[in-house]
VOPAGU-2260 file (C-alpha; in pm, 1 decimal, decimal comma):
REM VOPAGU-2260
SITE   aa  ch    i         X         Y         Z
SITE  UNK   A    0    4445,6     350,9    1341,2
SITE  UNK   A    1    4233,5     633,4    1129,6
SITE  UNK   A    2    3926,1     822,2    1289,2
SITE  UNK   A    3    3616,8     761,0    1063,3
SITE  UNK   A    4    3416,2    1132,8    1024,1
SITE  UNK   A    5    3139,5    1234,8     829,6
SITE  UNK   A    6    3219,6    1577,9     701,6
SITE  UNK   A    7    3000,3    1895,3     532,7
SITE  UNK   A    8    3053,6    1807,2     160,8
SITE  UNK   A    9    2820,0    2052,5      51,8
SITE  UNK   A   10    2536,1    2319,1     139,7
SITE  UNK   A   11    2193,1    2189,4     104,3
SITE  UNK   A   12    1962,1    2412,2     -96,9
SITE  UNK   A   13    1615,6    2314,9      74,1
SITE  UNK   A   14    1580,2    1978,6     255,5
SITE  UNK   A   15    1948,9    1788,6     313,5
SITE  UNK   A   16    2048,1    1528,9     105,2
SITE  UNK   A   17    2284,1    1245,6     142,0
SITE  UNK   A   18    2502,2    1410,0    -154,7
SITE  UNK   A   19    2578,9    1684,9     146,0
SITE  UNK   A   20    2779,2    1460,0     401,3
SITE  UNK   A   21    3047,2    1247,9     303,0
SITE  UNK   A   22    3218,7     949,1     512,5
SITE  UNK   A   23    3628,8    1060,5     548,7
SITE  UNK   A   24    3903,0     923,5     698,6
SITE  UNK   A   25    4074,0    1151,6     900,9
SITE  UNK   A   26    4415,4    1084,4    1118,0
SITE  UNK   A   27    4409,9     984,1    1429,9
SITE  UNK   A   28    4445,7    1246,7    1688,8
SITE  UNK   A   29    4721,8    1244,5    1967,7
SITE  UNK   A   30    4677,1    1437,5    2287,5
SITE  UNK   A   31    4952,6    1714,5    2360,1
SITE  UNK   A   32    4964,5    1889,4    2698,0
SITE  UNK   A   33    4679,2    1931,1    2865,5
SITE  UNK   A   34    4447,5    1755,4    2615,0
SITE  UNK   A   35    4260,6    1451,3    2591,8
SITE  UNK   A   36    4195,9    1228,4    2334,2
SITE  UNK   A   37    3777,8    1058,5    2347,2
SITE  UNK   A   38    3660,5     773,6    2168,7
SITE  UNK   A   39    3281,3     854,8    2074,9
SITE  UNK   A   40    3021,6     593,7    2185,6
SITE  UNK   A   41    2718,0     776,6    2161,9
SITE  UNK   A   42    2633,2    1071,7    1875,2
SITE  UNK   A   43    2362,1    1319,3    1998,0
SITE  UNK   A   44    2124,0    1412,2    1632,0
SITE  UNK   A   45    1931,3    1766,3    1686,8
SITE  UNK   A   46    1762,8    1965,5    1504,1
SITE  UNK   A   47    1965,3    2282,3    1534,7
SITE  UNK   A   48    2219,3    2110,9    1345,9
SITE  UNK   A   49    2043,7    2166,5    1013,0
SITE  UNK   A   50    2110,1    2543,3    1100,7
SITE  UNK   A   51    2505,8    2436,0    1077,9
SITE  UNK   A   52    2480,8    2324,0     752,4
SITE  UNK   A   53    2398,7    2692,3     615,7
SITE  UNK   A   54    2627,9    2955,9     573,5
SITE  UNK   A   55    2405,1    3246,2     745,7
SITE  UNK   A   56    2414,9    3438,7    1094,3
SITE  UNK   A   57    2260,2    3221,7    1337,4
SITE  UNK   A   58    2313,9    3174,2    1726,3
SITE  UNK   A   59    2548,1    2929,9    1676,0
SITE  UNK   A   60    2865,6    2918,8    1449,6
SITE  UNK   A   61    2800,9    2733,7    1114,8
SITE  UNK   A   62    3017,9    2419,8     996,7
SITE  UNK   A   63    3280,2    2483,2     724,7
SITE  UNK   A   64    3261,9    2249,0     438,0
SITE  UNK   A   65    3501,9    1973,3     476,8
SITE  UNK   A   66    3510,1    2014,5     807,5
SITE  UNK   A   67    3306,0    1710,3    1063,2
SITE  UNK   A   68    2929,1    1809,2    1123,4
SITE  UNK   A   69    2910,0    1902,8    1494,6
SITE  UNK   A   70    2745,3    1756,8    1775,1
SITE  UNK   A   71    2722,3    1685,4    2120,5
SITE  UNK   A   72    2936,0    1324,6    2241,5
SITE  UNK   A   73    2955,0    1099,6    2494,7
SITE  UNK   A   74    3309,9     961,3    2459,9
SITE  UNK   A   75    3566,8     710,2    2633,6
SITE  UNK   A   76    3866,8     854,2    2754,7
SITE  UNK   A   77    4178,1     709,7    2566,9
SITE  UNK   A   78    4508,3     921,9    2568,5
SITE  UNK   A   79    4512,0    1220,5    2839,8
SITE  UNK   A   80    4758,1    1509,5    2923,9
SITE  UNK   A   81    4493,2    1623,3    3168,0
SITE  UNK   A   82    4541,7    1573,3    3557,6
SITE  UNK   A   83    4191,8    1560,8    3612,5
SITE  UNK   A   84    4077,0    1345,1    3379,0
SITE  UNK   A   85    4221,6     955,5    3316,6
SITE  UNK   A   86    4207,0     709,3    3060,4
SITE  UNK   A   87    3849,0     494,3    3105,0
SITE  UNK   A   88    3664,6     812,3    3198,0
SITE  UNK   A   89    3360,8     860,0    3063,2
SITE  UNK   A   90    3269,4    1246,3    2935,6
SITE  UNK   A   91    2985,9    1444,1    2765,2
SITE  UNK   A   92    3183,4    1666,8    2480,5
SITE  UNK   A   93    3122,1    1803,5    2185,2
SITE  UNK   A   94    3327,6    1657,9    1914,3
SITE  UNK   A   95    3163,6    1598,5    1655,3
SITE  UNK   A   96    2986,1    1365,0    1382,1
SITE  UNK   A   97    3364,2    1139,4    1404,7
SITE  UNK   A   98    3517,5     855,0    1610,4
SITE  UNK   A   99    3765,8    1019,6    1783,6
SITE  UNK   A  100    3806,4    1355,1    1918,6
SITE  UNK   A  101    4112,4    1593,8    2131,3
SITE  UNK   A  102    3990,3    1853,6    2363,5
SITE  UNK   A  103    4129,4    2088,2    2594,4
SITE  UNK   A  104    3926,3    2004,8    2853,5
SITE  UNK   A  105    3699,8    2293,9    2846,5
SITE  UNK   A  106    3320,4    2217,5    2787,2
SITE  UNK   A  107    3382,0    1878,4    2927,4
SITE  UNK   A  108    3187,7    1711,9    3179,7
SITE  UNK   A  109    3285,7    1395,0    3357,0
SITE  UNK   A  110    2987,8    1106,0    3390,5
SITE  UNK   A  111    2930,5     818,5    3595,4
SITE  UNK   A  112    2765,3     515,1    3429,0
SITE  UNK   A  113    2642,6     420,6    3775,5
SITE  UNK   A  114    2434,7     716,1    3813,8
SITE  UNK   A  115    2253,4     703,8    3502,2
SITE  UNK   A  116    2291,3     557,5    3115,3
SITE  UNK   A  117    2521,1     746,3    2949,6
SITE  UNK   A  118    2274,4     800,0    2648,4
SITE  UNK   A  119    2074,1    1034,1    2892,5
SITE  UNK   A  120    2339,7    1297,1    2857,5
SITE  UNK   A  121    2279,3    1324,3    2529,4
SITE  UNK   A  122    1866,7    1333,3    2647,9
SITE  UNK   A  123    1652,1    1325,6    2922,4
SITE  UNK   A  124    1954,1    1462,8    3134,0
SITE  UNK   A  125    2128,0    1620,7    2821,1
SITE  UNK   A  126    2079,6    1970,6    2631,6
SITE  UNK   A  127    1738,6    1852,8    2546,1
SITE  UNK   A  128    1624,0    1768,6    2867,7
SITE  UNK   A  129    1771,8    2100,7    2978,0
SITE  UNK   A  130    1581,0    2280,5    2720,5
SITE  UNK   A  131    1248,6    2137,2    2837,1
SITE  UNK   A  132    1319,9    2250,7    3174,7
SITE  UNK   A  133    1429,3    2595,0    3170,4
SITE  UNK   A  134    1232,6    2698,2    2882,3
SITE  UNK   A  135     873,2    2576,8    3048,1
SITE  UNK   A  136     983,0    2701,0    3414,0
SITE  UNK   A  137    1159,1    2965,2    3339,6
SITE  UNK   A  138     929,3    3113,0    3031,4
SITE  UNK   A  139     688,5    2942,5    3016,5
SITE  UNK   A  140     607,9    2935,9    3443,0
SITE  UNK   A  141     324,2    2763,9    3426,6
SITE  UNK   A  142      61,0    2745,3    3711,2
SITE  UNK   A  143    -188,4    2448,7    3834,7
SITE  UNK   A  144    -506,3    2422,5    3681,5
SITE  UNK   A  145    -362,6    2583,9    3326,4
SITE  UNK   A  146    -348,8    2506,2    3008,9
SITE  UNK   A  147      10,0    2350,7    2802,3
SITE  UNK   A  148      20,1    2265,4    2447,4
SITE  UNK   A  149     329,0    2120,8    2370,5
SITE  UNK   A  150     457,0    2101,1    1963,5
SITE  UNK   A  151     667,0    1771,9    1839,4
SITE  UNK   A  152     573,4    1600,9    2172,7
SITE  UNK   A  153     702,9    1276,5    2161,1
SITE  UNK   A  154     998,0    1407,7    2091,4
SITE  UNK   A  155    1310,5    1467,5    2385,0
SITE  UNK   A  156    1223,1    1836,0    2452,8
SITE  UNK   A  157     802,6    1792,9    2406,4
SITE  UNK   A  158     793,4    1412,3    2616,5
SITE  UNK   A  159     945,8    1593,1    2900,4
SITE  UNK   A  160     811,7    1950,2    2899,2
SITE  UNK   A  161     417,8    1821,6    2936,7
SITE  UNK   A  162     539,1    1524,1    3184,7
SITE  UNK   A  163     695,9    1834,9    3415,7
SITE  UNK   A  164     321,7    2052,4    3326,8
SITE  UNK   A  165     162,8    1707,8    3489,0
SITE  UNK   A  166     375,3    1737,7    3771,3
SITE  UNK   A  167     253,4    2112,6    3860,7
SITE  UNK   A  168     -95,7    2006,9    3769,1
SITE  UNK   A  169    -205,9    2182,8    3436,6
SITE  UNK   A  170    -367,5    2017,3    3170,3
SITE  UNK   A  171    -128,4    1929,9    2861,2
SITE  UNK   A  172    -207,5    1856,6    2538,1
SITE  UNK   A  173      14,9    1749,0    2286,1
SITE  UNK   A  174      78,7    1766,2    1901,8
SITE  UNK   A  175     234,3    1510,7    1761,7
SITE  UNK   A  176     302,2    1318,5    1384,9
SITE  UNK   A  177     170,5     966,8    1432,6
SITE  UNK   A  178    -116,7     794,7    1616,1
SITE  UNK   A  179     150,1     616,4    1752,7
SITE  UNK   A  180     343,2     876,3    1912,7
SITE  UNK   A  181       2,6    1005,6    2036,6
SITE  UNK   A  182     -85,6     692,1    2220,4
SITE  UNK   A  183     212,9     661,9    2386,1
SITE  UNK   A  184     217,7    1035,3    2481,3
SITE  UNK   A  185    -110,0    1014,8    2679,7
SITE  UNK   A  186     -68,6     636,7    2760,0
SITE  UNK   A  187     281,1     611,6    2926,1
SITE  UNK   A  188     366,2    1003,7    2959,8
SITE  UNK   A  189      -6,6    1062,8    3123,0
SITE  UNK   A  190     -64,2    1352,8    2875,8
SITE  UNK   A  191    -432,4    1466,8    2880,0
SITE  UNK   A  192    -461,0    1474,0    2524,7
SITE  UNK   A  193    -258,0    1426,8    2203,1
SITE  UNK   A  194    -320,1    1543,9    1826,9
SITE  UNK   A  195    -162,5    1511,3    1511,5
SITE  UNK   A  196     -14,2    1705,1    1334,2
SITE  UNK   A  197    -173,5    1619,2    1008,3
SITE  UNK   A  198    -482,0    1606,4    1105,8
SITE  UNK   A  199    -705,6    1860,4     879,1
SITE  UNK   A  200    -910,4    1975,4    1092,0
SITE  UNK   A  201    -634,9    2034,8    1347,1
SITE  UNK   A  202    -764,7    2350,9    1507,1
SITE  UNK   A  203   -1083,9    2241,7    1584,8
SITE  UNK   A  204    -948,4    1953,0    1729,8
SITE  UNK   A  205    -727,6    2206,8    1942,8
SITE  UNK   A  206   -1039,6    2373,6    2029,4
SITE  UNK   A  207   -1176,5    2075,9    2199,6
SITE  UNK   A  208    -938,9    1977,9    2381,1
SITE  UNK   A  209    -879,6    2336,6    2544,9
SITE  UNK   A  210   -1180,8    2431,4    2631,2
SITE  UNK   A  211   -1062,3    2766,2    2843,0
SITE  UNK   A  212    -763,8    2817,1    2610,6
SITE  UNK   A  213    -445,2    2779,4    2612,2
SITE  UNK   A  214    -188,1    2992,7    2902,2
SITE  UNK   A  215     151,2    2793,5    2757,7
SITE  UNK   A  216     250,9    2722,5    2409,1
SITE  UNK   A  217     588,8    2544,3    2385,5
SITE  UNK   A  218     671,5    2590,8    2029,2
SITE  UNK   A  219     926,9    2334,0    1866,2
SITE  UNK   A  220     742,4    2323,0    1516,0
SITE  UNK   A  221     593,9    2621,8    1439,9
SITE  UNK   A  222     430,9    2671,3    1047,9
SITE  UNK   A  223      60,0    2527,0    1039,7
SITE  UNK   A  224     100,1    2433,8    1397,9
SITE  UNK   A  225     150,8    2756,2    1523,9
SITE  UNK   A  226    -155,6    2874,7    1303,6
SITE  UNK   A  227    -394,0    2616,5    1476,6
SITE  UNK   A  228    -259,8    2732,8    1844,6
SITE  UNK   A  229    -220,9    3100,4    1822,9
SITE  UNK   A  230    -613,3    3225,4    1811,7
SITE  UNK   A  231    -687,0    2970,6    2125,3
SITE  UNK   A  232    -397,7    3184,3    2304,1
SITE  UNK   A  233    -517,9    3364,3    2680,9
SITE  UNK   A  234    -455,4    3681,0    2764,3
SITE  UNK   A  235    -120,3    3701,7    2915,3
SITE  UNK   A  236     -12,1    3377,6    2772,1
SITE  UNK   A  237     375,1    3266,5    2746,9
SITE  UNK   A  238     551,0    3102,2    2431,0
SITE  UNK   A  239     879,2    2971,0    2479,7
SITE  UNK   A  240    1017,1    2951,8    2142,9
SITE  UNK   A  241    1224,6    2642,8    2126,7
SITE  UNK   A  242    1274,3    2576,0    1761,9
SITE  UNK   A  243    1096,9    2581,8    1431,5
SITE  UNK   A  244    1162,7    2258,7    1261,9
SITE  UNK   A  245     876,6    2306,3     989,8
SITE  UNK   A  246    1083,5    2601,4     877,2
SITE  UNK   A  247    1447,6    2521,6     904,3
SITE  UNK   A  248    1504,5    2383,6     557,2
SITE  UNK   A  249    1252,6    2626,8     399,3
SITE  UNK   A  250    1339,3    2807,0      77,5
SITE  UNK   A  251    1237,8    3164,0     -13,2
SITE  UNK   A  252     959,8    3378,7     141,9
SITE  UNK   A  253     707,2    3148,2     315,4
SITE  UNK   A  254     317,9    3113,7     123,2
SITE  UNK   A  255       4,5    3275,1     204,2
SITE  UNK   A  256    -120,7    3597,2     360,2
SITE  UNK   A  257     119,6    3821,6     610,2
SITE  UNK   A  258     -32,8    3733,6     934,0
SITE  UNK   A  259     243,8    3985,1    1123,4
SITE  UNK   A  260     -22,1    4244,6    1218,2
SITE  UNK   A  261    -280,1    4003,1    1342,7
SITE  UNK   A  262       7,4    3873,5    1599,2
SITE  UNK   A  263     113,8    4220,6    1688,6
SITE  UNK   A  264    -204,8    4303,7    1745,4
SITE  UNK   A  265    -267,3    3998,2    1997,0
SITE  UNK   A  266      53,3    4058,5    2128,2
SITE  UNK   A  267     -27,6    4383,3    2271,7
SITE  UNK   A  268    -437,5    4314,6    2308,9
SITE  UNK   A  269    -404,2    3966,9    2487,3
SITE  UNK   A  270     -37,5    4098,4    2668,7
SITE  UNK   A  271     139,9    3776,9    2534,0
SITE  UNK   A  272     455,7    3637,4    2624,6
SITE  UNK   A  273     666,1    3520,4    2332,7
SITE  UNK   A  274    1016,2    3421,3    2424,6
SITE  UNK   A  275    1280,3    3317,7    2193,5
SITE  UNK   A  276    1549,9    3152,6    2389,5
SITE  UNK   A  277    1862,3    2939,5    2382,5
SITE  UNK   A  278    1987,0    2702,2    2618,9
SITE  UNK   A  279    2359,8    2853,1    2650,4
SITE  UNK   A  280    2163,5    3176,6    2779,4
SITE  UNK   A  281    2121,5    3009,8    3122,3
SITE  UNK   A  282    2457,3    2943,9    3354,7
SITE  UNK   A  283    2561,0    2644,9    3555,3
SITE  UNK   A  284    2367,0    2733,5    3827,9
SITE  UNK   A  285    2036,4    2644,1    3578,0
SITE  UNK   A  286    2209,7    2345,8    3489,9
SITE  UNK   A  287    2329,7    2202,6    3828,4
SITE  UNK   A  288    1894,6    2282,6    3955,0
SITE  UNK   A  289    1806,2    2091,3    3632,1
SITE  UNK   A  290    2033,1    1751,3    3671,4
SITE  UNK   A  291    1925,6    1765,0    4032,5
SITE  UNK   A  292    1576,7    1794,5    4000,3
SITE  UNK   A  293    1539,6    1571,9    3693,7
SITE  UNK   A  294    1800,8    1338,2    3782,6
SITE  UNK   A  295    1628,4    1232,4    4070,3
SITE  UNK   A  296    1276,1    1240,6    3926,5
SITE  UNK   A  297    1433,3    1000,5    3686,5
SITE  UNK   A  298    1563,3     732,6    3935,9
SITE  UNK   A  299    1210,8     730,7    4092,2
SITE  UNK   A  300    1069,0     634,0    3810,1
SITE  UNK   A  301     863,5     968,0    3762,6
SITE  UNK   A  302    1034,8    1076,1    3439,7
SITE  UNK   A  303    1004,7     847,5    3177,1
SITE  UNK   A  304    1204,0     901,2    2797,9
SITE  UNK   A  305    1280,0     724,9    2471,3
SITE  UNK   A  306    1530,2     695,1    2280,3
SITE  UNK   A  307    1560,9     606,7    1844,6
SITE  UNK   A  308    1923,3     449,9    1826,6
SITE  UNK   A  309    2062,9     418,4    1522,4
SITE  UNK   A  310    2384,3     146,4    1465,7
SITE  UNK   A  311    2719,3     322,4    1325,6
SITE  UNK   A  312    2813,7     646,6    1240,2
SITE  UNK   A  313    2810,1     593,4     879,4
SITE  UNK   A  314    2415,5     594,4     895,9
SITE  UNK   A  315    2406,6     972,5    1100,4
SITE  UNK   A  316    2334,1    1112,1     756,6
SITE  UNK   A  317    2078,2     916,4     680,4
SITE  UNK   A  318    1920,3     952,4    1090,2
SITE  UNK   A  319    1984,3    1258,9    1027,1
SITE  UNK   A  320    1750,9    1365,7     753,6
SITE  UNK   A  321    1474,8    1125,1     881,3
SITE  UNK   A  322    1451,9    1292,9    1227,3
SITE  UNK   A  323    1398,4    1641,5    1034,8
SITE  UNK   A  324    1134,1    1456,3     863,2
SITE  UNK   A  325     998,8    1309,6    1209,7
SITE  UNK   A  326    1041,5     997,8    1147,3
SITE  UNK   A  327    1237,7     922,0    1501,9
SITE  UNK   A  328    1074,8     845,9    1785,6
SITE  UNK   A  329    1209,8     948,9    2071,0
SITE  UNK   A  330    1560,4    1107,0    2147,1
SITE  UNK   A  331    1780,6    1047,2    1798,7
SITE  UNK   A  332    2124,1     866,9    1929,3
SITE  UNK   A  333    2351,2     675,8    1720,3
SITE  UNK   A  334    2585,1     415,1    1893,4
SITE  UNK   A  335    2905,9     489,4    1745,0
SITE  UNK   A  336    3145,1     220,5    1973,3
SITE  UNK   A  337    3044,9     -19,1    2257,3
């Protein structure tokens, strides 16, 4: 047997290209004391991992080249060394873009199929899920009767932060790239509103549908996004700053004027809130409130999510670059084994 990986051939220079990953064979790993050896059903796609493909300081450690893109598993059990953990067990890791993996152990998290789909670890009930969560309630605290705008909300993090901002009873409006995506956001996720991204005359748009402003801005997109939200912000208005997917495979300084003193001056005028944050900042304690809470909204039917599965792991690269491009819709998995 060989273990299938797709590795970091090269550094992209702009947008990635399928020139940067390459499909490897790489031995087979065997499990030495106090290791286990998983067999990866289900690869987890996210943006961050376009950060990983750079060699530059980030919060994360990047990938070498020729080493397997990284990512967040849910894998089979085949081979362990581990007294807590037998063969047929079913664990979230994080392994890798490849068909096998070892651990240690460590960063491992048994799952029961009963309780849930195993994709979900990966989403609704995964790091994204997780993200929405903490980074709304936490930052973003909203309050009945306010206003959310949620960026890229069709996506994992966006479906789930404005269905949690319906829940408390504020008003959410989302942005999001297709008609599509924006029917479904206000059709089956009861958002109150839903814009595209493209849409020229976005900020107006944004206008209308806040009429008294806007109290939380989740930001997952920022660039021309962040322009149309930030002059409809309140006084004392939170951002949670989730990710910036317009920017991540920018080259060079970015065009147009320097609009830094115009924010630092709202910043300090209007007393905002703006919160970078990352979801390894927050200990189990967060995590164990945030499987509980949405874990159980979930099996009454008061969460609802979507996932964009793609067949193989030979087509991540290719899942990969579309998702950047926002061409998924919903949670970006792809089924690696049955």
């Amino acid at each position: 047997m060989s273990n299938r990986a797709i590795i970091l051939a090269s550094r992209p220079h702009g947008e990635p290209q399928r020139e940067n990953f390459k499909l490897v064979q790489l031995p087979m790993p065997q499990a030495k004391q106090g290791q286990v050896v998983l067999q990866t059903v289900w690869l987890s796609l996210d943006p961050y991992m376009r950060g990983l493909m750079d060699n530059r300081e980030s919060y994360v450690s990047g990938v070498k080249l020729g080493e397997p893109m990284e990512g967040g598993n849910v894998g089979r059990v085949v081979e362990s060394k581990q007294p807590y953990i037998t063969v047929g067990d079913y664990v979230l890791s994080y392994g890798g873009w490849q068909e096998y993996t070892v651990s240690d152990g460590r960063r491992v998290r048994k799952l029961d199929p009963d309780d849930a789909p195993l994709s979900t670890a990966l989403g609704v009930l995964g790091m994204p899920g997780m993200t929405a969560y903490t980074g709304l309630l936490k930052i973003g605290r909203p309050e009945a009767g306010e206003t959310i705008v949620v960026a890229a909300a069709a996506g994992p993090v966006g479906s789930l932060v404005g269905q949690i901002g319906k829940r408390i009873g504020c008003r959410v409006v989302g942005i999001a790239g297709t008609k599509e995506k924006c029917d479904y956001i206000t059709s089956e996720l009861g958002f109150d509103a839903a814009l595209g991204h493209r849409d020229p005359n976005l900020q107006q748009a944004l206008s209308e549908a806040c009429p008294k402003g806007v109290d939380v801005y989740f930001e997952n997109v920022g660039g021309r996004v962040w322009q149309a939200v930030f002059p409809l912000l309140n006084k004392f208005a939170r951002v949670p700053v989730c990710g910036l997917i317009s920017q991540y495979s920018a080259v060079g300084t970015t065009p147009g004027p320097d609009r830094l003193p115009e924010l630092m001056d709202s910043v300090l005028s209007k007393r905002l809130s703006i919160q970078g944050f990352i979801i390894d900042d927050y200990g189990p304690e967060v995590a164990e409130e945030f499987r509980r809470d949405v874990g159980e909204w979930l099996k009454k039917g008061q969460v609802k999510y979507k996932e964009n599965i793609v067949e193989g792991l030979e087509h991540a690269p290719e899942a990969f670059m579309g998702m950047l491009k926002g061409r998924n819709f919903g949670k970006t998995l792809v089924r690696v084994a049955i």
